[in-house]
TORGUPA-795229 format. One record per atom (N, C-alpha, C, O): residue in one letter; x, y, z. Coordinates in steps of 0.2 Angstrom, whole numbers, plus 5000, padded with zeros to 4 digits. Example, Ala and Ser with C-alpha at 12.3 -4.5 7.8 and 13.67 -1.06 7.14 Angstrom:
# TORGUPA-795229
A506649725039/A506249785039/A506649845039/A507149835042/S506449895035/S506849955036/S506450005039/S506750065040/
# end
This chain:
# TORGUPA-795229
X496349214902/X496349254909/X496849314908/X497349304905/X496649384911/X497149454912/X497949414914/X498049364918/X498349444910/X499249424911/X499349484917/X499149544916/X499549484922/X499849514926/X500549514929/X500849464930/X500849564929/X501649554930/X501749614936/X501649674935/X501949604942/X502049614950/X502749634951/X503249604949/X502849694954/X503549704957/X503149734964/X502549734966/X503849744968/X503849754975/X503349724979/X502949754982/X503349644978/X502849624980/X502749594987/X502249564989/X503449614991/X503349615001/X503049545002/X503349495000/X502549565006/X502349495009/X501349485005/X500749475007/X501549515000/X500949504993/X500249504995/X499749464994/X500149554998/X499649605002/X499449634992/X499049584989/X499549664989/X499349664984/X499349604979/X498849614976/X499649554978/X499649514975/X498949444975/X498549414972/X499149464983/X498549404984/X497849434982/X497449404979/X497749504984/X496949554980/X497149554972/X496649594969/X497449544970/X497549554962/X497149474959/X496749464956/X497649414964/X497349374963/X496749344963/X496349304959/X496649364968/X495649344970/X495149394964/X494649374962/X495449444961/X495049474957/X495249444951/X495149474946/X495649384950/X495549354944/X496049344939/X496049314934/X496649414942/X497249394937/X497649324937/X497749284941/X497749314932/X498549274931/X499049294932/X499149334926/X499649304936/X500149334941/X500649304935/X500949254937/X500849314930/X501549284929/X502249284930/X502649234929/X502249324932/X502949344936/X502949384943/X502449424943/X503349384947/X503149414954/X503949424958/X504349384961/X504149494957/X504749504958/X504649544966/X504149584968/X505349504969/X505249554977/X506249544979/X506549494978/X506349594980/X507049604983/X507349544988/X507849514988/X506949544991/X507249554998/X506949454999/X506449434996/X507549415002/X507449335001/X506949315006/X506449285004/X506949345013/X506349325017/X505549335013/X505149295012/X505549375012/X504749415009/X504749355003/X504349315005/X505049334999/X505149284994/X504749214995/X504349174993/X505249215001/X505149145006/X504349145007/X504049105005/X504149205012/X503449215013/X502849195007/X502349165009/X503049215000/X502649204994/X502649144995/X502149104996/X503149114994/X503049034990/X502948994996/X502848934995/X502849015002/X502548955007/X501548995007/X501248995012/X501449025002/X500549025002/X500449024995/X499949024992/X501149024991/X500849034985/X501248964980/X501248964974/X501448914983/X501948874979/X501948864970/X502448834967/X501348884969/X501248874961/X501448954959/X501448964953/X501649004962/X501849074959/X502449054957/X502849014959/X502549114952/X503249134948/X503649184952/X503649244951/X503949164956/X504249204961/X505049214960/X505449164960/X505349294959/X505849304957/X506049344963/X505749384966/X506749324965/X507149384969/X507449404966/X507849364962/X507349484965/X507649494961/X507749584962/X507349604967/X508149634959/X508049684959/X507649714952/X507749694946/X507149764953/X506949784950/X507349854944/X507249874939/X507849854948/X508149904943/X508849874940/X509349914940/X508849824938/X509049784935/X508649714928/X508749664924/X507949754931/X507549704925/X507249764918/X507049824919/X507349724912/X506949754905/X506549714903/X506449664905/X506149734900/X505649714895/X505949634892/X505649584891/X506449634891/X506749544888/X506749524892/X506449474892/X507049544899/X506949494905/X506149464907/X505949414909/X505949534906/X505149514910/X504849454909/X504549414912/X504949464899/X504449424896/X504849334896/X504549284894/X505549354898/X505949294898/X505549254904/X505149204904/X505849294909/X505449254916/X504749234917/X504549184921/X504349284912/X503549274915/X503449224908/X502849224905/X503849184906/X503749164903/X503349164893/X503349124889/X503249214894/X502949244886/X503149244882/X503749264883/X502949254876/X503249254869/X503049344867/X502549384869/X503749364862/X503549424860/X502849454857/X502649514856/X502349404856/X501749434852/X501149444860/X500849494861/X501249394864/X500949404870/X500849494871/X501249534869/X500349514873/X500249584877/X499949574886/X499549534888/X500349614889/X500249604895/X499549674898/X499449734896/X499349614902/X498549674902/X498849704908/X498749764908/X499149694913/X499249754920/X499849724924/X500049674925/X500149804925/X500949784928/X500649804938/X500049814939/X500849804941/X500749834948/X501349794953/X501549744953/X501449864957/X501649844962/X501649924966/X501649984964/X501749904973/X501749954979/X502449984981/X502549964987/X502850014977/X503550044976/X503650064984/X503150084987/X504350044988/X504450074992/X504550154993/X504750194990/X504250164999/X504050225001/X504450285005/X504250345005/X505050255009/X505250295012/X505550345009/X505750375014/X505850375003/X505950425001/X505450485001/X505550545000/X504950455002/X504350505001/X503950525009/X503550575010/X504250475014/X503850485019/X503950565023/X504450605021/X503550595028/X503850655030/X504050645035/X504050705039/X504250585039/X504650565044/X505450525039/X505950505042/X505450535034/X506150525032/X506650575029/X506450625031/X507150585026/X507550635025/X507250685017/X507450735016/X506850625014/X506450685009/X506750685004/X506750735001/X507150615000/X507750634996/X507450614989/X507750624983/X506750594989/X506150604983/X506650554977/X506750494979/X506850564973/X507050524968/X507850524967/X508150504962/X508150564973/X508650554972/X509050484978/X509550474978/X508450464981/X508650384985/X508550314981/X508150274979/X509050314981/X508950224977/X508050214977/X507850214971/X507750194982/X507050184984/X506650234979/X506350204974/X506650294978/X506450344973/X506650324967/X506450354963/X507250294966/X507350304958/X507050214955/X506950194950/X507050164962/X506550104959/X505750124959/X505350074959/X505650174958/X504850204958/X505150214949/X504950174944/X505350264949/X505650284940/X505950234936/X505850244930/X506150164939/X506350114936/X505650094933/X505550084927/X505150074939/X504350044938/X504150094933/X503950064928/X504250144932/X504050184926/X504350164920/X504050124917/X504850174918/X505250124913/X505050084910/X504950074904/X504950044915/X504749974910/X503949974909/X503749954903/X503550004914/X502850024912/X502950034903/X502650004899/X503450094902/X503350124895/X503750054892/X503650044886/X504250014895/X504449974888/X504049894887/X504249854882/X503649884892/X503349824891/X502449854888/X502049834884/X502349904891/X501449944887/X501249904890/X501149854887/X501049894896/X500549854898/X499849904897/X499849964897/X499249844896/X498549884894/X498649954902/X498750014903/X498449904906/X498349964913/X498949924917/X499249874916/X499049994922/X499549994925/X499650014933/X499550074932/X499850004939/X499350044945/X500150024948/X500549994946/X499950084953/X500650104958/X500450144964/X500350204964/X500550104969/X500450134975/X501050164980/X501550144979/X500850214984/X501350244990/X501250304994/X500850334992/X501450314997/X501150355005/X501150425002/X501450444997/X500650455005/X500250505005/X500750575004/X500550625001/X501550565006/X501750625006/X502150624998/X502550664997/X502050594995/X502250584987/X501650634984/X501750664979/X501050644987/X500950704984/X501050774984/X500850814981/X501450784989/X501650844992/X502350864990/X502450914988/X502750804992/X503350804989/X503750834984/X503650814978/X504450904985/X504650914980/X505250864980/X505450824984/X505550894973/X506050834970/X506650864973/X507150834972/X506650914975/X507350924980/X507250964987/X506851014986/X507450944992/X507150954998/X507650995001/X508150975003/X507251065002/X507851125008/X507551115016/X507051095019/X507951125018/X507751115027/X507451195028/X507751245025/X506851185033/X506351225034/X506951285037/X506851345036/X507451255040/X507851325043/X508351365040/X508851385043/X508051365031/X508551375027/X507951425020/X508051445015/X507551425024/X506751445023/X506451525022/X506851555027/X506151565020/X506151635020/X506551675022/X507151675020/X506251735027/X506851795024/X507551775025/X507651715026/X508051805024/X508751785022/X508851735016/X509451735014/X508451705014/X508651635009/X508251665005/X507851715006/X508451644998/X508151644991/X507651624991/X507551594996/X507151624987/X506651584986/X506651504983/X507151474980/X506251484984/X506351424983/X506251404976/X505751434972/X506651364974/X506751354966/X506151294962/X505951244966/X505951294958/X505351284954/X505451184958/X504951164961/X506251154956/X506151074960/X506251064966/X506551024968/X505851114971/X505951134976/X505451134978/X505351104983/X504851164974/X504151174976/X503751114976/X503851064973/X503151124981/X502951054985/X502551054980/X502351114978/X502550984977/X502050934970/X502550924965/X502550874962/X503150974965/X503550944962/X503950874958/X504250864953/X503850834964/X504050774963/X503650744960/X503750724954/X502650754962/X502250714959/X502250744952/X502150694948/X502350794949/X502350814942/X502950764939/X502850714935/X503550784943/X503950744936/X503750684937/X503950654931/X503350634944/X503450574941/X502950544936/X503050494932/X502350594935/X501750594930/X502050594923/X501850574918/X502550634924/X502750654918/X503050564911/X502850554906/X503450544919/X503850464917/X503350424914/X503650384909/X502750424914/X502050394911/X502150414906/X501850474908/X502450414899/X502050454892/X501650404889/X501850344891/X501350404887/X500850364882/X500250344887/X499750304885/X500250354894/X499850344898/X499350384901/X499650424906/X498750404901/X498050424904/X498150414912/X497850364914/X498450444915/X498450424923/X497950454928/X498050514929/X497650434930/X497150434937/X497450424942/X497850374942/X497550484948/X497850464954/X497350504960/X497150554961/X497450444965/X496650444971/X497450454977/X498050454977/X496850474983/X497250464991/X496650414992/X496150424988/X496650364995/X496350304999/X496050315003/X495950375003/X495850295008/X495850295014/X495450205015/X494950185013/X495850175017/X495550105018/X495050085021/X494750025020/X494850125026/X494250105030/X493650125024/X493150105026/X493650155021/X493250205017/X492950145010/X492550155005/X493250085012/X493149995007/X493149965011/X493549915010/X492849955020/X492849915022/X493549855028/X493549805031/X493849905023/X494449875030/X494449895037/X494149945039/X494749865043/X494649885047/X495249915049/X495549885054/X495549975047/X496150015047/X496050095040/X495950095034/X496050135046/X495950205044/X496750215039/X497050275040/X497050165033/X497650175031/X497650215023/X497350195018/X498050285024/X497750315020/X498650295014/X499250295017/X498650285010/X499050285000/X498550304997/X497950314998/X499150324993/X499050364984/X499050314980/X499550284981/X498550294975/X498550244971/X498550284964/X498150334963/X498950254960/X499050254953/X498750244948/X498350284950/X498550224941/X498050204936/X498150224932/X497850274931/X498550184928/X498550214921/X498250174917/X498150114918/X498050204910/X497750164905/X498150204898/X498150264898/X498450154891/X498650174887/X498250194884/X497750174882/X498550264883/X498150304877/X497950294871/X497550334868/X498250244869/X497850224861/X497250184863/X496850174859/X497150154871/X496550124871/X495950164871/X495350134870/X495850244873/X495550284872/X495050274878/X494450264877/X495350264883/X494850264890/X495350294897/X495950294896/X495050294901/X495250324908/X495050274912/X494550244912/X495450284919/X495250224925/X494850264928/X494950324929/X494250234932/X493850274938/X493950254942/X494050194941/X494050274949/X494150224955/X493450204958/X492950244956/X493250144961/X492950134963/X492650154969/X492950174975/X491650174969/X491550214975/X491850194980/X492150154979/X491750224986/X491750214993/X490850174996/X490250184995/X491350124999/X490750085001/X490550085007/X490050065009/X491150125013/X490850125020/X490950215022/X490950255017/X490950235028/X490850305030/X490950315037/X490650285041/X491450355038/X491450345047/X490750345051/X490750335057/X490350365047/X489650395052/X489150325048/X488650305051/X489250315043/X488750265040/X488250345035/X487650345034/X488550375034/X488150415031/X487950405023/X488150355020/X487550435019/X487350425013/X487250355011/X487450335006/X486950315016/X486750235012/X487350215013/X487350155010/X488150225015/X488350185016/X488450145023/X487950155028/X489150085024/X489150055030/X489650105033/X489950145030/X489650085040/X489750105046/X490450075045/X490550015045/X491150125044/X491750085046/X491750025050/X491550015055/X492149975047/X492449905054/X492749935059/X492949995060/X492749905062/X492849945070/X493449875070/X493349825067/X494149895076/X494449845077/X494049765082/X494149705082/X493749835085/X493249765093/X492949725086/X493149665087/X492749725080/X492349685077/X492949625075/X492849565076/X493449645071/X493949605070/X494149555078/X493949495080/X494449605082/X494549555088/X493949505090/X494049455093/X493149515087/X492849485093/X492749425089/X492649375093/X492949415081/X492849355076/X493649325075/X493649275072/X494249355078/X494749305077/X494849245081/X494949245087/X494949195079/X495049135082/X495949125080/X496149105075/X496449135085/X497049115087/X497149045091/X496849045096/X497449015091/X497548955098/X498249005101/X498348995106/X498549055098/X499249085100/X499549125098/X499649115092/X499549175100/X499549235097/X500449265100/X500749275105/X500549285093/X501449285093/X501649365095/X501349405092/X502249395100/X502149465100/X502649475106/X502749435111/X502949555102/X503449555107/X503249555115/X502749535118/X503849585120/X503349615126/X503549655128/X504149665126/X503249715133/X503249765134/X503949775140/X504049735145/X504349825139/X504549825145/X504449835152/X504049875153/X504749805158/X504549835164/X504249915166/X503949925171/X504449955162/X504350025164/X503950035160/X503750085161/X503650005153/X503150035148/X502650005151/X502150035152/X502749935152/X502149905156/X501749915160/X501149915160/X502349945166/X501949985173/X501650035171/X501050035174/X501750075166/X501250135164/X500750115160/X500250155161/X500750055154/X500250035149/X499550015153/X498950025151/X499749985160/X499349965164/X498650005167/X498049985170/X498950075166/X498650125169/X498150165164/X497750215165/X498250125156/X497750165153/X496950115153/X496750055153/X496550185152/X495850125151/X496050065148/X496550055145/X495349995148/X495449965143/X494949985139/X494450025140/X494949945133/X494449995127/X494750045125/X494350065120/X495250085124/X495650135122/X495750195124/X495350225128/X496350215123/X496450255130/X497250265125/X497450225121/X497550335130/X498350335127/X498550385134/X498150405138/X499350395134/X499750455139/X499050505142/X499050515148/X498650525139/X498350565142/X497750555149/X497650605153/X497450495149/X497350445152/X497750425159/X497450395163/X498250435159/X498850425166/X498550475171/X498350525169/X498750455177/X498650505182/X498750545182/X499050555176/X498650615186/X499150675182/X499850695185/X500250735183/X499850665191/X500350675194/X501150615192/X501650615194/X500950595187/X501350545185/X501350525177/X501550475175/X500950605172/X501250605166/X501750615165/X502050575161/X502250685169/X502650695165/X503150635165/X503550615160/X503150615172/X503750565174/X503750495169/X504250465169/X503150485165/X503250435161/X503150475154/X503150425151/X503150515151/X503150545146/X504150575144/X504350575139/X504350585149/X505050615149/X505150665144/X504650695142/X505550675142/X505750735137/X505050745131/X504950795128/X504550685129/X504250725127/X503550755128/X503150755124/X503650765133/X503250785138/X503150855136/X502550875136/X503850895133/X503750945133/X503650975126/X503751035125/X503550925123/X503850915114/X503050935112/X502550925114/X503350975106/X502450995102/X501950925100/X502350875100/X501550915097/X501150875091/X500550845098/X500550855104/X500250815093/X499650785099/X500050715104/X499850705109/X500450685101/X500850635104/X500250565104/X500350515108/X499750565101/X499050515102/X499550435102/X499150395104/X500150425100/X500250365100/X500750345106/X501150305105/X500750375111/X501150375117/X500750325123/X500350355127/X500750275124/X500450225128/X499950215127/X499450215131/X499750215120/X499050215117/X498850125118/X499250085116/X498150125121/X498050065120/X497250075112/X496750115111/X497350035110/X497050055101/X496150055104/X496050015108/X495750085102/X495050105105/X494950045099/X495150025093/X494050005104/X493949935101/X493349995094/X493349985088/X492850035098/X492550065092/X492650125089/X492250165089/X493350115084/X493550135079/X494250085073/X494650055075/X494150085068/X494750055064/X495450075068/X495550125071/X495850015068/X496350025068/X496850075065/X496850085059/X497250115069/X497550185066/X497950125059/X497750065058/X498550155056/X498650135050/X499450085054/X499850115058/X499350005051/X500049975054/X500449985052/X500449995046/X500950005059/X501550035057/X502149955056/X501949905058/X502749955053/X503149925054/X503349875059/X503749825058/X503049915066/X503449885074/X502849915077/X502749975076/X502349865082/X502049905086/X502249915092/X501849915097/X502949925092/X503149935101/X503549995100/X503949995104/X503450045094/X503850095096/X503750155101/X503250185100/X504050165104/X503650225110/X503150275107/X502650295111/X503250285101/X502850375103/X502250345095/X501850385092/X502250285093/X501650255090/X501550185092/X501350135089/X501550185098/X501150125101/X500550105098/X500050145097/X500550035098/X500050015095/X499849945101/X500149885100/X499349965105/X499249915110/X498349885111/X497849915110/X498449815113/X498049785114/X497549815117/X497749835123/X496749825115/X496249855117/X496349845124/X496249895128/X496549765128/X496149745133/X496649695135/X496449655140/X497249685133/X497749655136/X498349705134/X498449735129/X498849675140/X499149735142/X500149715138/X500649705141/X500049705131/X500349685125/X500249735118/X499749765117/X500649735115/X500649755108/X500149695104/X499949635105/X499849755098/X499549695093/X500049645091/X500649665091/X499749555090/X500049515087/X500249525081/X500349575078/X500549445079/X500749455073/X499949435071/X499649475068/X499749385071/X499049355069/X498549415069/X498149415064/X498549465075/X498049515075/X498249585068/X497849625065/X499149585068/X499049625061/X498949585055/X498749615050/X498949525055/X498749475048/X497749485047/X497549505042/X497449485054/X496749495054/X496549565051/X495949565049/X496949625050/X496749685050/X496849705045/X496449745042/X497549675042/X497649675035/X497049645030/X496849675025/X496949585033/X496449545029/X496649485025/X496449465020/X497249465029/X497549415022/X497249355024/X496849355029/X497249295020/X496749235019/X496849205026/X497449205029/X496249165030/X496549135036/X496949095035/X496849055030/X497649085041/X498049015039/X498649045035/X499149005034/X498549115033/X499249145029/X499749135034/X499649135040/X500549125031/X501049115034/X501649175032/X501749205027/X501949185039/X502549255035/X503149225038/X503249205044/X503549225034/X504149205035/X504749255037/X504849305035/X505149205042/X505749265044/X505549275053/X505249235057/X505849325056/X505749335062/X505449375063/X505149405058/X505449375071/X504449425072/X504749495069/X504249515066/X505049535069/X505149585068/X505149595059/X504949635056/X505449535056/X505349545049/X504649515048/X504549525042/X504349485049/X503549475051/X503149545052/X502649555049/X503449585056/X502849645057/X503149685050/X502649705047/X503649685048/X503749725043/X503449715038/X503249765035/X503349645035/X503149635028/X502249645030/X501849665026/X502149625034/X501549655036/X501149695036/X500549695035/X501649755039/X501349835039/X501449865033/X500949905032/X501849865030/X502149875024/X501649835018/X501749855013/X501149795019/X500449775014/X500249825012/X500249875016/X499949825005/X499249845005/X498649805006/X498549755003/X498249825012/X497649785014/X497349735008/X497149765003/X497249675008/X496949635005/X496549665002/X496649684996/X495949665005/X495049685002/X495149734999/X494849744993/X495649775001/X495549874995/X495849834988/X495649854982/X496449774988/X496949774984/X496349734979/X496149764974/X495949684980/X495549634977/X494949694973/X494849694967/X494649754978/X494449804976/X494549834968/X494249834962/X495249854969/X495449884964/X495449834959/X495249834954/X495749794961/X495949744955/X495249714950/X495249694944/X494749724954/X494049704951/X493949764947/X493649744942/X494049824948/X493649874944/X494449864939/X494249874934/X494949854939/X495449864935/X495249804928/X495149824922/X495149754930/X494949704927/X494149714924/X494049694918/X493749734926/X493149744924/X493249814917/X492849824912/X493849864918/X494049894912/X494249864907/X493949864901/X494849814910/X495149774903/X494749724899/X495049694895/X494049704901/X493749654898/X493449714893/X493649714887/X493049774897/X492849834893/X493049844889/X492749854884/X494049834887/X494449854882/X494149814876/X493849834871/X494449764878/X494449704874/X493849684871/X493849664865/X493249704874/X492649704871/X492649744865/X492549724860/X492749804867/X492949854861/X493249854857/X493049904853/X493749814856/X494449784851/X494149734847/X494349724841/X493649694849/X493349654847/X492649664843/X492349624840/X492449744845/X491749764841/X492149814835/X491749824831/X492849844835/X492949864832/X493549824827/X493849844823/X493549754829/X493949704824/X493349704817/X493449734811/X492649654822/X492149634818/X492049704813/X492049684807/X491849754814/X491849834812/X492149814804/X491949794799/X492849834807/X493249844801/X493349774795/X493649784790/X493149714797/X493049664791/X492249654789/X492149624784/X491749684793/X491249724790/X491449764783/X491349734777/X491849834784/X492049864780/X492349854776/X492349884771/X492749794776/X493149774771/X492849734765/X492849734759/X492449694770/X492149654765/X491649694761/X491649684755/X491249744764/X490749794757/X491149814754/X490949834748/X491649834756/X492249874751/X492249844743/X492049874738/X492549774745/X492649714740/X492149694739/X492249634738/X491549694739/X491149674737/X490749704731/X490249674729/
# end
């Protein structure tokens, strides 16, 4: 069986799709004690490390995951925390601790060589420069902007931290594999270059329209209409968000939807604020994928509300969307619940990938093995 070795493994949204696709997990490192806790009550036979990841090397790894130095490890993965990179955070790319545990995951990538190696994180790491000026510090008057300034920046140097690695890097879109969530990541893929191959990503199986022989995106209504809950866990709305949440369609609807003589007074300041505001008393439309889960579905200006009750989605309803096994458990309080939650990589994309990952490295191995036989072929007419 493929050896696999897991960092930032949250509440194993990636690890459980690696698994189903057939790895052996030998080591499975995550920071933080609740997320840990969360593993070992669905995974009790996992090798579960709390641990920090920029603090572990190549002797650690193989100490932990148990292996001897001649072992090779077929695939490393995990989904590196993202907020350095978000363009709702301060943009500080690899000068935040969180960005330099992305450079850490490169690290050891080059000092353990695993066969393939995959890394996921939000969409603005491709955009991202490695040093971030404020917009209002920006043309005339101001210099130009300097080479670690310029946007892709960041993604050049991190491609860079890969030496010996053939890297493939896609944007997602999760509904685009059948998930019931429009969540878009940058997925990584690397393959060593002495193996003399490159990763493909796997096609696209669904389509928002069902176009070209594909399926029809999941729609949330289909989710909702197959979940069975006996109780369904979630915060509640306040009295004043309430009175307004009340007034949007049911079936989906958001602030625009409100009387009109009574937007601005529930909208307040930003009422007068630019962007489309679409997650402002948004109740989630039953026929389309769920927008992408956020950490907290009660924050005001990205609500995420029950098509057709006048609550935030569950915790059980983001367990459904994500796609974790039924009967998964998350440990910690609801709020550290929605976190490790939103913060997955969806199940089905993770087992996805993991299938065409694994369907390479048998490919390798095949080949390592048609050019073993080869070369004692040769040997032998040599000496013959």
């Amino acid at each position: 069986m493929a050896i696999a070795i897991s960092f930032f493994a949250g509440a194993g949204g990636l690890d459980t799709g690696i698994h189903q696709a057939g790895f052996d997990i030998k080591l499975t490192v995550e920071i933080e004690e609740t997320f840990c806790e969360t593993l070992r009550l669905n995974y009790p036979d996992l090798n579960v490390v709390q641990g920090d990841i920029m603090e572990y090397s190549r002797q650690r790894i193989y100490r932990e995951a148990g292996l001897n130095e001649q072992q090779e490890v077929d695939f490393m993965f995990g989904g590196s925390p993202c907020q350095s990179f978000s363009t709702a955070g301060k943009r500080q790319a690899f000068e935040d601790p969180r960005g330099q545990a992305m450079l850490k995951f490169a690290e050891l990538v080059r000092a353990v060589r695993p066969k393939v190696f995959l890394l996921e994180n939000v969409r603005g790491l491709l955009s991202a420069s490695l040093k971030h000026r404020p917009i209002n510090q920006r043309g005339d008057g101001y210099p130009p902007l300097e080479p670690e300034e310029m946007p892709g920046s960041a993604l050049a140097y991190l491609l860079r931290q890969f030496k010996g690695y053939n890297v493939t890097y896609e944007l997602l879109n999760a509904a685009d594999y059948g998930v019931p969530q429009t969540r878009e990541r940058v997925f990584f893929v690397g393959v060593r270059k002495d193996l003399r191959t490159t990763y493909t990503f796997p096609p696209k199986t669904h389509d928002a329209e069902g176009r070209n022989g594909l399926h029809r995106w999941v729609t949330l209504g289909e989710v909702l209409q197959n979940l069975q809950v006996e109780e369904h866990h979630y915060p509640e709305y306040s009295p004043e968000r309430l009175h307004y949440m009340r007034m949007i369609p049911q079936g989906g609807g958001n602030w625009r939807d409100l009387p009109y003589d009574i937007v601005r007074e529930a909208m307040g300041g930003a009422f007068e604020s630019g962007g489309g505001k679409v997650g402002f008393y948004r109740r989630l439309w039953v026929d389309r994928p769920a927008p992408t889960l956020l950490t907290s579905p009660m924050q005001k200006s990205t609500n995420l509300g029950h098509p057709y009750e006048d609550r935030p989605l569950s915790i059980e309803e983001y367990l459904a969307i994500q796609e974790f096994p039924n009967g998964y458990q998350i440990a910690g309080t609801m709020s550290q619940q929605y976190i490790q939650i939103g913060n997955a990589v969806p199940v089905r994309l993770a087992r996805i990938l993991g299938e065409s990952i694994m369907q390479l490295i048998q490919q390798i191995d095949l080949q390592r093995q048609i050019d073993r036989a080869y070369n004692e072929v040769a040997v032998t007419a040599m000496n013959g």
